[in-house]
Backbone as CSV, one residue per row, in Angstrom:
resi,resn,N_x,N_y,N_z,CA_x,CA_y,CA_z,C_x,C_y,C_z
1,UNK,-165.808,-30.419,-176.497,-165.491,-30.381,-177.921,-166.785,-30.401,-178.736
2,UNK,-167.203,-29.101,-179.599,-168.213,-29.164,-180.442,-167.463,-29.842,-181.937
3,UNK,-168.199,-31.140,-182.174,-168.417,-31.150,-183.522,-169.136,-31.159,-184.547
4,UNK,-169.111,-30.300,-185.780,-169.945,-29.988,-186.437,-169.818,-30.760,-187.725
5,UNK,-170.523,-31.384,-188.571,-170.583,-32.335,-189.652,-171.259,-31.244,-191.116
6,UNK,-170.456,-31.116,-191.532,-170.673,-30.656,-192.956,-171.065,-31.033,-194.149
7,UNK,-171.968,-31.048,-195.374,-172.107,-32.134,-196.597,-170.942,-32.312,-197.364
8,UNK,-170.141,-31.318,-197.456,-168.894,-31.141,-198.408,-168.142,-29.957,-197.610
9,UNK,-166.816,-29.824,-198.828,-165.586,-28.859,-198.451,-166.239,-27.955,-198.357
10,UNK,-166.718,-26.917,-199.097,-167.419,-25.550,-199.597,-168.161,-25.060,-198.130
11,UNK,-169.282,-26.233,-197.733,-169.796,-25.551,-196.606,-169.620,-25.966,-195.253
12,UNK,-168.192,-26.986,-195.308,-167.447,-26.797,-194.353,-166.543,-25.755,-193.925
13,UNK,-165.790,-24.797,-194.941,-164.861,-23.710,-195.147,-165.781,-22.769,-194.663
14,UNK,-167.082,-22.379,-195.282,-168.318,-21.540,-194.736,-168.441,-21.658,-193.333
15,UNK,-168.382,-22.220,-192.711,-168.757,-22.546,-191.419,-167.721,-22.253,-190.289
16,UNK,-166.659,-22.768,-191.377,-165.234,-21.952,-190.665,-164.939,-20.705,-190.421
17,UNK,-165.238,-19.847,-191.814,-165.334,-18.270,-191.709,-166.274,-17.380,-191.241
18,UNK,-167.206,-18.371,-191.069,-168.048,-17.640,-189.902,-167.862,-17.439,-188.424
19,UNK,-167.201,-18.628,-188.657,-166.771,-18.840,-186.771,-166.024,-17.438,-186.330
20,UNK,-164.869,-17.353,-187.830,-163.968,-16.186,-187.195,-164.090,-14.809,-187.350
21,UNK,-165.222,-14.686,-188.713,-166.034,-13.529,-189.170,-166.494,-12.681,-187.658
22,UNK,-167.172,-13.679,-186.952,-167.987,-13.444,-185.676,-166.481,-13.365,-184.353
23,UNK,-165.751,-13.662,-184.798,-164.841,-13.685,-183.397,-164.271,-11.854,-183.863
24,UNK,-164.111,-11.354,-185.110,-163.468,-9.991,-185.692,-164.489,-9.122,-185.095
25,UNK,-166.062,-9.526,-185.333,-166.898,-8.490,-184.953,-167.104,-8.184,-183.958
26,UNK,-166.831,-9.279,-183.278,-166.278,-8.683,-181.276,-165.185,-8.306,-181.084
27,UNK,-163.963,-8.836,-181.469,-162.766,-7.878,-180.841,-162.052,-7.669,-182.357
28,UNK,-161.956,-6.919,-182.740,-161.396,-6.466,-184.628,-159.506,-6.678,-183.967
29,UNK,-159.281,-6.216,-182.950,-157.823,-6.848,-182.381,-157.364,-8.195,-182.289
30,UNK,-158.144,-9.396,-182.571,-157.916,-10.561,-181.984,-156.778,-11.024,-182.691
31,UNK,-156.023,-11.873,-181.826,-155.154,-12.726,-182.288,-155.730,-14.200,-182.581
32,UNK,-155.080,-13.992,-184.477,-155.436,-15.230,-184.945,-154.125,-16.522,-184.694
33,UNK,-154.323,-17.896,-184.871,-153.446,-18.396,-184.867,-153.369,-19.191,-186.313
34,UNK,-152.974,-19.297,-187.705,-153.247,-19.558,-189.180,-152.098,-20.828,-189.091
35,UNK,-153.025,-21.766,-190.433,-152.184,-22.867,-190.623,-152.155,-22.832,-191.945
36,UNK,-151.548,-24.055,-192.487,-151.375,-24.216,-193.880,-151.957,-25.363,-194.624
37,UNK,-151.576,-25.689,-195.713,-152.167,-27.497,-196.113,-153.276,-27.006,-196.753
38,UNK,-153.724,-27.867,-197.729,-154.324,-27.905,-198.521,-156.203,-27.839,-197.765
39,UNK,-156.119,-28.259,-197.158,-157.453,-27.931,-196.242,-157.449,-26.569,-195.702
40,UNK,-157.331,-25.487,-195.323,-157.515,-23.901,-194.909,-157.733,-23.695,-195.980
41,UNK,-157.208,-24.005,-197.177,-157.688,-22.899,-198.665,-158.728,-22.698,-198.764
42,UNK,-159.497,-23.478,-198.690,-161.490,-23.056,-199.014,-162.080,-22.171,-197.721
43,UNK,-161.589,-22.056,-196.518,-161.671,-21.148,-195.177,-160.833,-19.507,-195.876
44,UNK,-159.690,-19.961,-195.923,-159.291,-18.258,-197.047,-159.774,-17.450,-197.804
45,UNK,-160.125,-18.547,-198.529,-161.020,-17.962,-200.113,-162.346,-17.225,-199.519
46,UNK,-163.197,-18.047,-198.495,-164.484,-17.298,-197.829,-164.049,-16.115,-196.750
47,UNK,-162.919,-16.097,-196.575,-162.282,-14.983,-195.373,-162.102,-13.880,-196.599
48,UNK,-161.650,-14.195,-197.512,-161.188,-12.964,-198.866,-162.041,-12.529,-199.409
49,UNK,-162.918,-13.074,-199.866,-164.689,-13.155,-200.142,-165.391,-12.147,-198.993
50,UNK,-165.536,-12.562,-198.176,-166.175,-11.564,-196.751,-165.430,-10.579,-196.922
51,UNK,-164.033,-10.337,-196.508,-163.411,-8.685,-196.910,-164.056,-7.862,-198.092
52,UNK,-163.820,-8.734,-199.099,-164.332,-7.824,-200.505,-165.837,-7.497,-200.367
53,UNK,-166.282,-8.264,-200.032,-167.777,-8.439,-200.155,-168.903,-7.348,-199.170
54,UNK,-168.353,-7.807,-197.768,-168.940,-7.328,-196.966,-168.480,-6.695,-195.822
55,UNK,-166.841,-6.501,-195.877,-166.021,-5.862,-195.307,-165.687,-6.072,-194.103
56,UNK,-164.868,-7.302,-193.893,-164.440,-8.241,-192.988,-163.552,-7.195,-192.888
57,UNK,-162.782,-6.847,-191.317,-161.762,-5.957,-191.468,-160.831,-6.693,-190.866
58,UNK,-159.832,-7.106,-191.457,-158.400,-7.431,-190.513,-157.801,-6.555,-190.359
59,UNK,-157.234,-5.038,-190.244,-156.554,-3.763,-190.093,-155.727,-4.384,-188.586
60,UNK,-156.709,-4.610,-187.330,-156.037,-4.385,-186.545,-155.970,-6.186,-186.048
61,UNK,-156.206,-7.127,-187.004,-155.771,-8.647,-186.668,-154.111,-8.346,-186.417
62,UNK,-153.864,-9.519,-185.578,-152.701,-10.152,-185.026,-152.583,-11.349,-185.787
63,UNK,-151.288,-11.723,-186.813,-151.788,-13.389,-186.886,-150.374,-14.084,-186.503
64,UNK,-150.170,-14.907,-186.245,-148.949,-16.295,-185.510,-149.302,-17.299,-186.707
65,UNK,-148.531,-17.803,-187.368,-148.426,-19.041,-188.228,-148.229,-20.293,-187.460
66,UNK,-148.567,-21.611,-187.480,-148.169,-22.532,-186.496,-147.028,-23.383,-187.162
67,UNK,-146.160,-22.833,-188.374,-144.796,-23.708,-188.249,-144.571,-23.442,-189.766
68,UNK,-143.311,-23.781,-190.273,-142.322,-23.408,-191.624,-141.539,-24.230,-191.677
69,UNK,-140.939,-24.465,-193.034,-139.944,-25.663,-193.342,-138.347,-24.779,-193.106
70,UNK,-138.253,-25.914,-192.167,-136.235,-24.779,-191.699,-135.313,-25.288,-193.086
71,UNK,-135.045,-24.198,-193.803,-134.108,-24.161,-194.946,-134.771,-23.531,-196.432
72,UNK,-136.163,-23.011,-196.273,-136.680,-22.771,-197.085,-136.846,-20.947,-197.099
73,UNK,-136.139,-20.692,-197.972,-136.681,-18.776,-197.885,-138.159,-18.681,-198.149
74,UNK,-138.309,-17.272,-197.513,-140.201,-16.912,-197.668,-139.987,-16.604,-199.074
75,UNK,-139.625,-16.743,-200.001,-139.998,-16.033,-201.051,-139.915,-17.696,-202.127
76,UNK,-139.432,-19.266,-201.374,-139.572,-20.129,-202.213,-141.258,-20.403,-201.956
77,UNK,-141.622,-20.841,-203.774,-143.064,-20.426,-203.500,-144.077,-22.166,-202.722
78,UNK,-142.741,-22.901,-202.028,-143.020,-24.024,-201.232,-142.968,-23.504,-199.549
79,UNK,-142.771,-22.197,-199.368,-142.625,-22.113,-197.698,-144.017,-21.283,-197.989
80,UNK,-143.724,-21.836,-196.246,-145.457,-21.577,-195.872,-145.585,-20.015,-195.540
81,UNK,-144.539,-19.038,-195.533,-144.813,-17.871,-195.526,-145.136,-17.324,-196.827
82,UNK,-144.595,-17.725,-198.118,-145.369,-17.642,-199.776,-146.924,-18.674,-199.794
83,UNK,-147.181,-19.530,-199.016,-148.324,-20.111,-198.832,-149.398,-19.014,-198.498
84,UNK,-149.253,-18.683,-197.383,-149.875,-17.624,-196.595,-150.306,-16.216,-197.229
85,UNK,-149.203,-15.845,-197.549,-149.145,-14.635,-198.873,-150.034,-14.736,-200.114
86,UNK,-150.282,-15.803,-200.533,-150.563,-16.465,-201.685,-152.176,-16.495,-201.686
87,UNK,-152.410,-17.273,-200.648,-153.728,-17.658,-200.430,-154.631,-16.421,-199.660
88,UNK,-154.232,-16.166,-198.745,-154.593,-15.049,-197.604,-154.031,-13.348,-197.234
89,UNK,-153.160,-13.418,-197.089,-152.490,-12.171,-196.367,-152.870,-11.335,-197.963
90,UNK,-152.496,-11.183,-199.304,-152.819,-10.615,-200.190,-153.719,-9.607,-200.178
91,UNK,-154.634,-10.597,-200.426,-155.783,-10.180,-200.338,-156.748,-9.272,-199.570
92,UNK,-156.175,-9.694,-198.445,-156.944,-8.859,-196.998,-156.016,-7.265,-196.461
93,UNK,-156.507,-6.831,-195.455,-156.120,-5.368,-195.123,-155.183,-5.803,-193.785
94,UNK,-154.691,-6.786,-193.939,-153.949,-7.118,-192.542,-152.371,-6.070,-192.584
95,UNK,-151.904,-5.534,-191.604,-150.729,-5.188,-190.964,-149.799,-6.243,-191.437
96,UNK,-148.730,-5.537,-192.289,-147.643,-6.566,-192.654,-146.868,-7.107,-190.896
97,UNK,-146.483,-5.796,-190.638,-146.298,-5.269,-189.187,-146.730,-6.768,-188.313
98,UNK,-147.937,-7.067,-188.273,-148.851,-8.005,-187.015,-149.061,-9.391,-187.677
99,UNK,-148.039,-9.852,-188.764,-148.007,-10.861,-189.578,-146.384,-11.665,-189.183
100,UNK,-147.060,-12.745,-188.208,-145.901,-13.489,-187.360,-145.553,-15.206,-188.230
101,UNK,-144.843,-15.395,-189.071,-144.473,-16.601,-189.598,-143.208,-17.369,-189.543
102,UNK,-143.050,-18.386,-188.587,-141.113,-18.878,-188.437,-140.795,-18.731,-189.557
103,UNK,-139.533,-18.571,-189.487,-138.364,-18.169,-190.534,-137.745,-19.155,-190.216
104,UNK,-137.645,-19.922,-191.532,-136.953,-21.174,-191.712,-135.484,-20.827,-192.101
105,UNK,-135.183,-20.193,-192.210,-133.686,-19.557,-192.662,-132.925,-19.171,-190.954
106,UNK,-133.907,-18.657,-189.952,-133.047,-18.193,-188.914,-131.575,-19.149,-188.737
107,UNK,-130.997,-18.333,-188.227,-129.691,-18.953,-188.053,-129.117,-19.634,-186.191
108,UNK,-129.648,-18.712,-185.615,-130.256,-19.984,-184.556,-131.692,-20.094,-184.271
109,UNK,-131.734,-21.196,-184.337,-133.021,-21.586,-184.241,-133.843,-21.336,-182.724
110,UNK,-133.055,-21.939,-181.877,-133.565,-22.160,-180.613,-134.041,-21.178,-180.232
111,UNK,-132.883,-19.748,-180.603,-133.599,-18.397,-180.376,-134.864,-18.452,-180.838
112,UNK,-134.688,-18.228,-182.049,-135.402,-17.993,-182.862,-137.039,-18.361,-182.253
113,UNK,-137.344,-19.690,-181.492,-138.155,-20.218,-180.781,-138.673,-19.436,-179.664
114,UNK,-137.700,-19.382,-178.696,-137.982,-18.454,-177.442,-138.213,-16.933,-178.231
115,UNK,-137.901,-16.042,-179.179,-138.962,-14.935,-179.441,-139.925,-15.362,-180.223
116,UNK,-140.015,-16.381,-180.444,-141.399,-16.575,-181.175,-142.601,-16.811,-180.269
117,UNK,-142.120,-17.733,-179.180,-143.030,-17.722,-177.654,-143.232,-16.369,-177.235
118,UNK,-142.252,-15.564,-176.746,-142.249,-14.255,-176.302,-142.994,-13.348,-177.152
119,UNK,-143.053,-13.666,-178.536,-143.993,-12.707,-179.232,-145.553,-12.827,-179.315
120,UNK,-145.802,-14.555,-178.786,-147.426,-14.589,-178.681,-147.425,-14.063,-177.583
121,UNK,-146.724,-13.993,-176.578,-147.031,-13.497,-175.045,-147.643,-12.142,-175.442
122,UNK,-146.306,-11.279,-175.956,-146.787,-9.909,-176.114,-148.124,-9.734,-176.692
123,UNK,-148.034,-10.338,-177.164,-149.791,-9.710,-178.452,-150.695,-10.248,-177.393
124,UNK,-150.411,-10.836,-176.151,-151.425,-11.784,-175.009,-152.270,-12.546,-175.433
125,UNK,-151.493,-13.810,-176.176,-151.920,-14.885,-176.524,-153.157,-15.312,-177.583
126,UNK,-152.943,-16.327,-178.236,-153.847,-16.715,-179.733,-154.987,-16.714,-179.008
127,UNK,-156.121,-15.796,-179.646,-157.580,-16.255,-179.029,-158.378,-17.219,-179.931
128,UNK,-157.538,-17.360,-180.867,-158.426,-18.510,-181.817,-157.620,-19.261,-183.027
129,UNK,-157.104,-20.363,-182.856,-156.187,-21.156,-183.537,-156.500,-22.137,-184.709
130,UNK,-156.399,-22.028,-185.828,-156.940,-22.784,-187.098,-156.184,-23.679,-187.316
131,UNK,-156.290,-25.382,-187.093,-155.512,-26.589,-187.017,-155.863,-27.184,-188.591
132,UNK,-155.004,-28.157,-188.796,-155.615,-29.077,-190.116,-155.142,-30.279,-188.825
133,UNK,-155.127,-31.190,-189.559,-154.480,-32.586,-188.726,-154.275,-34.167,-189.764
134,UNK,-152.299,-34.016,-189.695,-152.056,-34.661,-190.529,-152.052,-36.250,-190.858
135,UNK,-152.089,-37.133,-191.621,-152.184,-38.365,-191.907,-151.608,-39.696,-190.733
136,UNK,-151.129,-38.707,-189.777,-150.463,-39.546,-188.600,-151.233,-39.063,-187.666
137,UNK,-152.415,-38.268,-187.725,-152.878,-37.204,-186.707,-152.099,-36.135,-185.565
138,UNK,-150.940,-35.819,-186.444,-150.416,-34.294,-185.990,-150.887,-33.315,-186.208
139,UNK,-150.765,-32.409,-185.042,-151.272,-31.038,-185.273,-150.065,-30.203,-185.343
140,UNK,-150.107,-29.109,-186.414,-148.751,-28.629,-186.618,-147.681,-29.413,-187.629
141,UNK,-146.619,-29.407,-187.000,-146.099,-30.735,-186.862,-145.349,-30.999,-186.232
142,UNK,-146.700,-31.369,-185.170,-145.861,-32.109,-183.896,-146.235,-33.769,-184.156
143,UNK,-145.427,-34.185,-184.363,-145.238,-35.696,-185.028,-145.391,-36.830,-184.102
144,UNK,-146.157,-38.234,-184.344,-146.460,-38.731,-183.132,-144.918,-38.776,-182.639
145,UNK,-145.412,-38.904,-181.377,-144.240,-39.224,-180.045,-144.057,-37.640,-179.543
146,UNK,-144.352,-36.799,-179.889,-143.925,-35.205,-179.521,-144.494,-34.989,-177.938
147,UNK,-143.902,-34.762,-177.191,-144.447,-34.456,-176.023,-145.853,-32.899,-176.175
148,UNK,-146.967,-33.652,-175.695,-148.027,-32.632,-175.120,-148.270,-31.481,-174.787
149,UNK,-146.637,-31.671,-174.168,-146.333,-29.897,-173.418,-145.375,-29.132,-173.720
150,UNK,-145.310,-29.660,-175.115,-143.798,-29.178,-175.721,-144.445,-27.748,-176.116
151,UNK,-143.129,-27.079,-176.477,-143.266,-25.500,-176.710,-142.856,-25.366,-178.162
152,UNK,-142.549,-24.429,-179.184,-141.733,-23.868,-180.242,-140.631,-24.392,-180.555
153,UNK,-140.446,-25.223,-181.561,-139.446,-25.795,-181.077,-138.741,-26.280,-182.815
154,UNK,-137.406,-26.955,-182.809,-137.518,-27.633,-184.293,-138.145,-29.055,-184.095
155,UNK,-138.627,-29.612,-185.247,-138.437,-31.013,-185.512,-138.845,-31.736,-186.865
156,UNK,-138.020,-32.999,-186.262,-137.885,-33.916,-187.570,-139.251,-33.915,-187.970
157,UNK,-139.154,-34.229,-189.276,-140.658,-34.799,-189.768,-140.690,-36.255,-190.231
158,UNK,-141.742,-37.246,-189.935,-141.548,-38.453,-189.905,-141.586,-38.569,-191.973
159,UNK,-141.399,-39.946,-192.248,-141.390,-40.242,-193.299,-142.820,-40.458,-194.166
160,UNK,-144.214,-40.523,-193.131,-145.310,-40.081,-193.848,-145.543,-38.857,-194.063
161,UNK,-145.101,-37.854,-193.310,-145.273,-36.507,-193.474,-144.874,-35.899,-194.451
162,UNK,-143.353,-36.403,-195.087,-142.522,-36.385,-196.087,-142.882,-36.663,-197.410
163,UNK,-143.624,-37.883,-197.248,-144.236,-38.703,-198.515,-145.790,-37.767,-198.451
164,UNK,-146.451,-37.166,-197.499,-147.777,-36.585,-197.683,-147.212,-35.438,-198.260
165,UNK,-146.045,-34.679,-198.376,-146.254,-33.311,-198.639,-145.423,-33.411,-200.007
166,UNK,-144.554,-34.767,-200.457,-143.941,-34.454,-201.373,-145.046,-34.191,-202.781
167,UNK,-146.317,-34.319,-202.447,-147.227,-33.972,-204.069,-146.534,-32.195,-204.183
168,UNK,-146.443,-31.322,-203.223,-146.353,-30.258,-203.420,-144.826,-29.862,-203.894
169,UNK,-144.139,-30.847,-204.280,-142.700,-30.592,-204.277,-142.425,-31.516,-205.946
170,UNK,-141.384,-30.779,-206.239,-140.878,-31.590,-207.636,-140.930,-33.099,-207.488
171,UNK,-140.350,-33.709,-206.692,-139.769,-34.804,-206.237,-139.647,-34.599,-204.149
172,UNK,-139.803,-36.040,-204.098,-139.675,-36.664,-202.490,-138.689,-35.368,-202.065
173,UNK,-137.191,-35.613,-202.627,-135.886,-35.368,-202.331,-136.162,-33.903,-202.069
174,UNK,-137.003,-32.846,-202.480,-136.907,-31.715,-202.197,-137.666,-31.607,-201.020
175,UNK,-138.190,-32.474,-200.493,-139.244,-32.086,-199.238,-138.420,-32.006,-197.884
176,UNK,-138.061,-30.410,-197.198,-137.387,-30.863,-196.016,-137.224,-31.665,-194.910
177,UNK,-136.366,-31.808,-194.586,-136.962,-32.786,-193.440,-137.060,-32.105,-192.074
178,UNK,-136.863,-30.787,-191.918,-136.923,-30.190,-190.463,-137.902,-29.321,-191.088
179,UNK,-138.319,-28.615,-189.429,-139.429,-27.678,-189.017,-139.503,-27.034,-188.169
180,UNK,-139.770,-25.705,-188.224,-139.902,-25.194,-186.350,-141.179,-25.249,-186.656
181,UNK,-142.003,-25.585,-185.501,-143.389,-25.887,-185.271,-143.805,-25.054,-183.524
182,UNK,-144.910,-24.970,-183.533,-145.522,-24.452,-182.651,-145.602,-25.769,-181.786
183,UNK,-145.497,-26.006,-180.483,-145.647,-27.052,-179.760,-146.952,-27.342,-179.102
184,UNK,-147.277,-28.826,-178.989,-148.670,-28.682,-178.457,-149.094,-28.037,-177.316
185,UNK,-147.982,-27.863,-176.456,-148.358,-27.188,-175.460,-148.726,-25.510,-175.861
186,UNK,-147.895,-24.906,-176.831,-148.560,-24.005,-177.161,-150.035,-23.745,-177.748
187,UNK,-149.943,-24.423,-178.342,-151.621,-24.952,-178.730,-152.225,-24.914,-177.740
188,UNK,-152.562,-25.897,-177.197,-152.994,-25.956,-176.021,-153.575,-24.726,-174.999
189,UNK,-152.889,-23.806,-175.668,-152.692,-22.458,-174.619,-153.860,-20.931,-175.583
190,UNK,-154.341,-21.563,-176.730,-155.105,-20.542,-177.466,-156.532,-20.387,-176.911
191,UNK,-156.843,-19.981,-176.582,-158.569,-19.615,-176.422,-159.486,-20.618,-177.226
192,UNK,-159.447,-20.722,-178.020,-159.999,-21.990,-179.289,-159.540,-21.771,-179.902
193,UNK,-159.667,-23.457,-180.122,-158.893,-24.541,-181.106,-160.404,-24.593,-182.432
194,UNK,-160.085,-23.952,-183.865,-160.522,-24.614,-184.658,-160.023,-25.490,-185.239
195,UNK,-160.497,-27.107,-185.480,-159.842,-27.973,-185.886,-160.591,-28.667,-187.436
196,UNK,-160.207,-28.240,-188.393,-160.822,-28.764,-190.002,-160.020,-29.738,-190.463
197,UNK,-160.880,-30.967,-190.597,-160.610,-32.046,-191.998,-161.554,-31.974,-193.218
198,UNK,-161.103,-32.938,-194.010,-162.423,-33.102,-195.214,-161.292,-34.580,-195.843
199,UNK,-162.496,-35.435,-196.209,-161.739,-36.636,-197.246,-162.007,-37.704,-196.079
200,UNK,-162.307,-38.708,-196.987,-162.543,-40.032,-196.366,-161.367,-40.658,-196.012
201,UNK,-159.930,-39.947,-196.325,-158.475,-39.879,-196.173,-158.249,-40.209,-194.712
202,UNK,-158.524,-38.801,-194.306,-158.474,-38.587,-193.062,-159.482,-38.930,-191.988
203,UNK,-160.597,-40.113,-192.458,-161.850,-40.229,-191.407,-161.111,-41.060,-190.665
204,UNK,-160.523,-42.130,-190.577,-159.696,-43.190,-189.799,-158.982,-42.139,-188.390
205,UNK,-157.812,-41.603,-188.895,-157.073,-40.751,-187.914,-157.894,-39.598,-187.359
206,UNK,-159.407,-39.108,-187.967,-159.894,-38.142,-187.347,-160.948,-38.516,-186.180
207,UNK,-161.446,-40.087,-185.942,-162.107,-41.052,-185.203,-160.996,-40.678,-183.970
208,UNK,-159.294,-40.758,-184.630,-158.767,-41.347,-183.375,-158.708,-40.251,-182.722
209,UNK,-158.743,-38.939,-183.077,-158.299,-37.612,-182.974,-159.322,-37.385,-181.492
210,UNK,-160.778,-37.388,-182.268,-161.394,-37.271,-181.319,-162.257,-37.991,-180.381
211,UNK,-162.393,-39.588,-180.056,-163.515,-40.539,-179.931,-161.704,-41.191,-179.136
212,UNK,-160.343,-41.502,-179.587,-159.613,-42.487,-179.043,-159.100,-41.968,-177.463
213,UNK,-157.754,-42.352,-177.072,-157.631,-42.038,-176.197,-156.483,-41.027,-176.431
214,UNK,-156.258,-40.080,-175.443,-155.447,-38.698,-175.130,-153.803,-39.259,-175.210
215,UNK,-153.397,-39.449,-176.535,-151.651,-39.797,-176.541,-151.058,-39.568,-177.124
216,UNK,-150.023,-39.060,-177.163,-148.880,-38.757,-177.924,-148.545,-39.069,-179.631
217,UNK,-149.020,-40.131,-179.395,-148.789,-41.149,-180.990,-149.851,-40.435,-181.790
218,UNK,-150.545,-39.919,-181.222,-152.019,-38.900,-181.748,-152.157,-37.734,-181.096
219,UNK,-151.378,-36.572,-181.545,-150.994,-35.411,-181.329,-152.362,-34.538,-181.067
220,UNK,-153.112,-34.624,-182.343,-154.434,-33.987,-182.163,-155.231,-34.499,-180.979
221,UNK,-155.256,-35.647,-180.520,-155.931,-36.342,-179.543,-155.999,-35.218,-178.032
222,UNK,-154.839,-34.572,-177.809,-154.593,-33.463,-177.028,-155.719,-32.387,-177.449
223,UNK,-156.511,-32.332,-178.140,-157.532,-31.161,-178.129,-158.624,-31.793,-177.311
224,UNK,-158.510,-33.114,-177.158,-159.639,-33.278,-175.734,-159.604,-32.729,-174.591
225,UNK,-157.989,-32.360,-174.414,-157.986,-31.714,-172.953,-158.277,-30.284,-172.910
226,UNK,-158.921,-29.897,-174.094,-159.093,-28.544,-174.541,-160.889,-27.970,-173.968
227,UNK,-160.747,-26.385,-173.140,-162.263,-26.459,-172.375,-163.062,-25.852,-174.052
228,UNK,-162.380,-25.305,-175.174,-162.791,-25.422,-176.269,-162.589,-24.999,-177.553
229,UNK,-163.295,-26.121,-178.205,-162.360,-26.824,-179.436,-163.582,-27.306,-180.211
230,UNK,-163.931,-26.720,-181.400,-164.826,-26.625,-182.552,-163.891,-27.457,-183.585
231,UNK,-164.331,-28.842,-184.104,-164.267,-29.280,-185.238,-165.123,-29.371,-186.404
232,UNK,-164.771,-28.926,-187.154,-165.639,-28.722,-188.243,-164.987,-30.078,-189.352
233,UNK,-165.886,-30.999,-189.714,-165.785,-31.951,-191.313,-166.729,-31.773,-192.128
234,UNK,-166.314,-32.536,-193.206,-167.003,-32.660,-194.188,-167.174,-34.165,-194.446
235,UNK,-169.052,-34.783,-194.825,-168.874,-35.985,-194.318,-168.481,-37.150,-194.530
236,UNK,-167.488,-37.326,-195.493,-166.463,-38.041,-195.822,-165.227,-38.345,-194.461
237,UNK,-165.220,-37.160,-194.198,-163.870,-37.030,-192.698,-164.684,-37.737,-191.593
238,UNK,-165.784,-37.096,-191.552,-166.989,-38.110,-190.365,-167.184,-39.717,-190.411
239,UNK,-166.950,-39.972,-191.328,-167.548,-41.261,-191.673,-167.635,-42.261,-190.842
240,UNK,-166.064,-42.441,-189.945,-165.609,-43.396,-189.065,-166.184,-42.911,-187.893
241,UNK,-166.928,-42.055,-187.347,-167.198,-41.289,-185.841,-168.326,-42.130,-185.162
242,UNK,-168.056,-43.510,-183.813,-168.831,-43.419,-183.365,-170.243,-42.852,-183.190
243,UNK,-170.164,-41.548,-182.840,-170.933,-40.511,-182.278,-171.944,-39.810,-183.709
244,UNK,-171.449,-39.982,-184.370,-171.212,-38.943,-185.477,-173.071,-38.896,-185.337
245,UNK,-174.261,-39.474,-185.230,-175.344,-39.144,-185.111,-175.763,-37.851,-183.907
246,UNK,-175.145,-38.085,-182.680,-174.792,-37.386,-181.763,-174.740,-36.081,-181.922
247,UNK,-173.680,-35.634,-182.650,-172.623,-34.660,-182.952,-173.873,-33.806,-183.219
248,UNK,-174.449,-34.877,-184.640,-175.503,-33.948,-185.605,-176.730,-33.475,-184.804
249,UNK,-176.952,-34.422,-184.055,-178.166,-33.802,-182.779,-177.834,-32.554,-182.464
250,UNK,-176.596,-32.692,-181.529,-176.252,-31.641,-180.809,-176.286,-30.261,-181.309
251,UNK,-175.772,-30.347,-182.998,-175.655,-29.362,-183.438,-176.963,-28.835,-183.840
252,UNK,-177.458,-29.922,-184.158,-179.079,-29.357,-185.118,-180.178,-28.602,-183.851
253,UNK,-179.745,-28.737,-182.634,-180.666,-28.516,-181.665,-179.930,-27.729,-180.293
254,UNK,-178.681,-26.927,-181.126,-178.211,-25.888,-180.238,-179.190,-24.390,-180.068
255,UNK,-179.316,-24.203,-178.222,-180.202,-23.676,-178.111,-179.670,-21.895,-178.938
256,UNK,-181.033,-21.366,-179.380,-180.794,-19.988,-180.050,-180.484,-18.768,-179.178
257,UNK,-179.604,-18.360,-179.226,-179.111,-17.145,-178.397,-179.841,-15.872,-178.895
């Protein structure tokens, strides 16, 4: 696990879009894996920026969303497929076509799951997956207690998750309480894991994420078993890190290719 320590949001997001800037200029086909939350926005904005700018090409990107609120149409401007639209897909030259986001409306779900697995198969799997990691340290939302090796799947969302997302909602009461989510085991299964925090919010649960031990109750904690997995903070999110002098070595004195 590389981690990289940032001064702030701005040139933490920078650091992000470079990562994937450089993954397009080797294979312009790659499959992305995109998240949501208020942390990816400043990674978008520099991905939209590079297109306009200097002609980032997504034409022939693949992208997989890692999860949607079940009961919400793409067109309420609270689902994460109007998220996505909003912030990213707009903007860029991506294939409506190669633009994969659960549909919270499906009417069975379970299906709905097994072609959503079957459809990363086809595209032959996420080569590079963009995580946030939430106030309980879920990834996705796979909520503590979620099994490791779980797949696509629905689930409940706990009552911090509820209370973290109701700022984006009129009131608590509108915040769903289900999800189809990508399972960690799918995760698990991408080529790399980019994993972004920022906020002294999240330095507590991002210590446990990566420095505690590999468990369930700490969903993200599963990117240790990962052969690799780039975290990028900002150093507010660092704050709590053992290591965190370490990290900065490592990085400041990676050899030049």
């Amino acid at each position: 696990m590389e981690v990289i320590i940032k001064a702030d949001y701005a040139e933490m997001s920078k650091e992000a879009a470079k990562i994937i800037a450089n993954l397009l200029y080797e294979k312009p086909n790659a499959v992305l894996g995109l998240a949501t939350g208020s942390t990816p926005i400043g990674l978008y904005k520099e991905l939209v920026r590079m297109h306009k700018e200097e002609g980032l090409d997504f034409s022939k990107v693949v992208t997989f969303n890692l999860d949607e609120y079940i009961g919400l149409p793409a067109t309420h401007d609270q689902s994460y497929n109007y998220f996505m639209n909003d912030n990213l897909f707009k903007y860029i030259n991506v294939n409506p076509e190669n633009v994969h986001v659960p549909n919270g409306m499906a009417r069975d779900v379970e299906k709905f799951c097994e072609w959503y697995e079957d459809e990363i198969d086809k595209a032959g799997g996420i080569d590079l997956q963009v995580l946030g990691i939430g106030g309980d340290g879920h990834i996705a939302f796979n909520e503590p207690g979620s099994s490791l090796a779980s797949r696509t799947r629905m689930k409940t969302l706990t009552e911090e998750t509820i209370v973290d997302n109701a700022r984006f909602f009129a009131n608590k009461d509108d915040v769903p309480r289900y999800a189809i989510t990508m399972g960690v085991g799918t995760i698990l299964e991408a080529g790399h894991c980019l994993m972004l925090a920022n906020g002294e919010k999240k330095a507590g649960t991002v210590k446990k994420a990566i420095e505690g031990p590999v468990t369930q109750m700490v969903t993200a904690s599963a990117l240790q078993l990962h052969p690799q997995v780039t975290v990028i903070l900002d150093e507010p999110a660092a704050s709590k890190l053992e290591l965190k002098d370490y990290y900065k070595w490592v990085y400041n004195n990676k050899p030049k290719c």
